[in-house]
C-alpha positions in Angstrom: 0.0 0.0 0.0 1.2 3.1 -1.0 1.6 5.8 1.5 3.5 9.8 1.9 6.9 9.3 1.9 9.1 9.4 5.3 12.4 9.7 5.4 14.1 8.7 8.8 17.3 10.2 8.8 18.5 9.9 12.2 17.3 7.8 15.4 14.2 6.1 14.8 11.1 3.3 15.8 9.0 1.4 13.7 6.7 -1.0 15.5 3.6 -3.1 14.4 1.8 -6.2 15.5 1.8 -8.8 12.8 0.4 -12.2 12.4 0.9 -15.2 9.9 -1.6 -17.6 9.3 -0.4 -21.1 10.7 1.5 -22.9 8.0 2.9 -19.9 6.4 5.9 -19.7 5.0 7.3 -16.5 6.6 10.7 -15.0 4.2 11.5 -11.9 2.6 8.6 -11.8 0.3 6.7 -10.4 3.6 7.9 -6.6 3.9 6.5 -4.7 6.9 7.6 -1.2 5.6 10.2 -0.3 2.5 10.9 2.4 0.5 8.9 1.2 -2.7 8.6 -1.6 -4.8 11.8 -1.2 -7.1 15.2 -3.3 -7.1 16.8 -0.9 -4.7 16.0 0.4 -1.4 15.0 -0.7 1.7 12.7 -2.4 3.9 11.9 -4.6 7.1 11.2 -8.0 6.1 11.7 -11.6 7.0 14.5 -14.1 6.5 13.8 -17.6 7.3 10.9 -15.9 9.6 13.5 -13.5 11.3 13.0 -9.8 11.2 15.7 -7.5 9.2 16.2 -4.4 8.1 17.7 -4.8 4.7 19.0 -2.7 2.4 19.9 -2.0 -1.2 20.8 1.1 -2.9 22.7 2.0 -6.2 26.6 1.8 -5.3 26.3 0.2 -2.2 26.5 -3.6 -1.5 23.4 -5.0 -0.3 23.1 -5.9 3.4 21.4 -7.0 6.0 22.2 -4.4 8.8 20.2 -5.7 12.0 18.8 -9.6 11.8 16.7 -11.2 14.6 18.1 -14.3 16.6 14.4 -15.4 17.1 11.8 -16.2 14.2 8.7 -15.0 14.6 5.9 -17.9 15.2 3.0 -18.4 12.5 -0.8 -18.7 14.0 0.6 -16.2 17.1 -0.1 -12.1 17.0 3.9 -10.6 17.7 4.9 -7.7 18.1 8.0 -6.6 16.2 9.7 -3.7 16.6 13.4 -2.0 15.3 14.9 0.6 16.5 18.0 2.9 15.8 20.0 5.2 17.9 22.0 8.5 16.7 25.1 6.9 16.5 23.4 4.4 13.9 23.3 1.5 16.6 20.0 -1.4 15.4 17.8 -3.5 17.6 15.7 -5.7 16.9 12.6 -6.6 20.1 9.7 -8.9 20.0 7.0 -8.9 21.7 9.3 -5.9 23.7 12.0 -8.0 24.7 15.7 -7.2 22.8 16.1 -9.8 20.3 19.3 -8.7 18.7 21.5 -6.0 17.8 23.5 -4.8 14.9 27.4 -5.2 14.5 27.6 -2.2 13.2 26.2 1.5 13.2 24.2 2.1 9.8 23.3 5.7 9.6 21.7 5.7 6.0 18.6 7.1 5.3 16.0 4.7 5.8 12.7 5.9 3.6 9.1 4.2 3.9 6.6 5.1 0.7 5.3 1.6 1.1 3.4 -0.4 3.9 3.2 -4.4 4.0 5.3 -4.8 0.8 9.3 -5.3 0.6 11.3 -3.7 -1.6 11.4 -5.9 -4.3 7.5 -5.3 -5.5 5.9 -8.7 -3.3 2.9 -7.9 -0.9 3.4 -9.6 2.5 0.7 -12.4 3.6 0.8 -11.4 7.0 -2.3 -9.2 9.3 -0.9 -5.9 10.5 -2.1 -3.6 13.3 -1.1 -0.5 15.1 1.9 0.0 12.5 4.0 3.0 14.3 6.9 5.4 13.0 8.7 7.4 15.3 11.4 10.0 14.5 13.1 8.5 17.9 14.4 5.8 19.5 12.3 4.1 22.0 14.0 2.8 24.8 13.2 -1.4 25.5 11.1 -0.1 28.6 8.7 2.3 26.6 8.0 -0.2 23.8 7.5 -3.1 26.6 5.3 -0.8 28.3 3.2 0.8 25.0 3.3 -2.5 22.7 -0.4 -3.1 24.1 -2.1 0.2 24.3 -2.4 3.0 21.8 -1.1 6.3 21.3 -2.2 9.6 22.0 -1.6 11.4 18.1 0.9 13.8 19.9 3.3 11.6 21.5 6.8 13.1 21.3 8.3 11.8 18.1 5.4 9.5 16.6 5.1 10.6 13.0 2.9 7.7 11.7 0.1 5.9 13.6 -1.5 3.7 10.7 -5.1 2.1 11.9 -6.5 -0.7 9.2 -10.2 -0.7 10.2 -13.0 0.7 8.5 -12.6 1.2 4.4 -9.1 2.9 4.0 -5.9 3.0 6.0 -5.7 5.7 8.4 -2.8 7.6 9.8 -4.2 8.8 13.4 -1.5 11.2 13.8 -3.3 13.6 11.2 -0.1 13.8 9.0 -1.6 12.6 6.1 -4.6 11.7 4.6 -6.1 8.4 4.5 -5.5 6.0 1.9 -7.7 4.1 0.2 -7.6 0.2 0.8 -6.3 -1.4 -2.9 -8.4 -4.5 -4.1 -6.0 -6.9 -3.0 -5.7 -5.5 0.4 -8.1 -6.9 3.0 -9.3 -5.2 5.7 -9.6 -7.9 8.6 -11.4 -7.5 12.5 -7.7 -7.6 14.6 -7.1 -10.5 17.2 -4.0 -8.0 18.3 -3.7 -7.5 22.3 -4.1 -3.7 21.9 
């Protein structure tokens, strides 16, 4: 689903519950957020049903900068969620507890046009609720804390707070408009603990 563009330039959060019918194959097909549907870019997706951030740009080598230790279990609601710091430093948490961190700081610019579809043009088969972008990092004891309730639309930092009920996809922090729910998008009732 197309969305507005965000660039996240420095620290940042992006955080959603997710769920995978049981049986799924979970890999990188299943893109949480990326910056379109061309060759290059980025996204959050799923290797082997772990969480990365991957990433792919013109001149670079690709590369995995952050990759989960745990896969995420199909038929079970998770909540995933990377973060960066300002000195470029990854995490990976589910369900709020750290999972894994990166070897190495990658301050790159990570853009997101593009919800539930990686980079390379394939739409995820997973349920999505409470997808959150934040222009900070949240510390392990805020997303812990906030993975199960919602968020006021002017929380410090929260740039993105898309809802997927009703007939389009709704950003609740007012920052853009909503967007209208494609044909081969369903709208489901959420079995998410929020």
């Amino acid at each position: 689903v197309s969305v507005p563009q965000i660039p996240l330039t420095g620290a940042f959060t992006i955080e959603t519950w997710i769920y995978f019918e049981p049986g799924s194959v979970i890999d990188q097909k299943d893109g949480i957020v990326s910056s379109g549907t061309g060759k290059d870019g980025n996204d959050l997706n799923f290797y082997d049903g772990k969480l990365r951030l991957y990433h792919n740009a013109p001149g670079e080598p690709r590369a995995d900068h952050v990759v989960a230790n745990t896969a995420v279990t199909a038929g079970a609601w998770t909540h995933v969620a990377v973060t960066r710091d300002s000195a470029g430093n990854l995490f990976v948490y589910l369900n709020g507890v750290l999972d894994a961190a990166s070897a190495v700081p990658w301050t790159g610019t990570f853009n997101v046009d593009e919800l539930g579809t990686a980079v390379k043009g394939n739409s995820s088969d997973a349920e999505f609720d409470n997808l959150r972008i934040w222009s900070v990092e949240r510390s392990a004891a805020q997303i812990a804390a906030d993975m199960g309730n919602t968020q006021p639309s002017d929380t410090t930092g929260l740039e993105r707070n898309y809802s997927f009920e009703g007939t389009s996809i709704t950003d609740l922090t007012g920052s853009t408009a909503p967007v209208p729910v494609p044909p081969e998008v369903a709208l489901v009732a959420s079995g998410a603990p929020v």
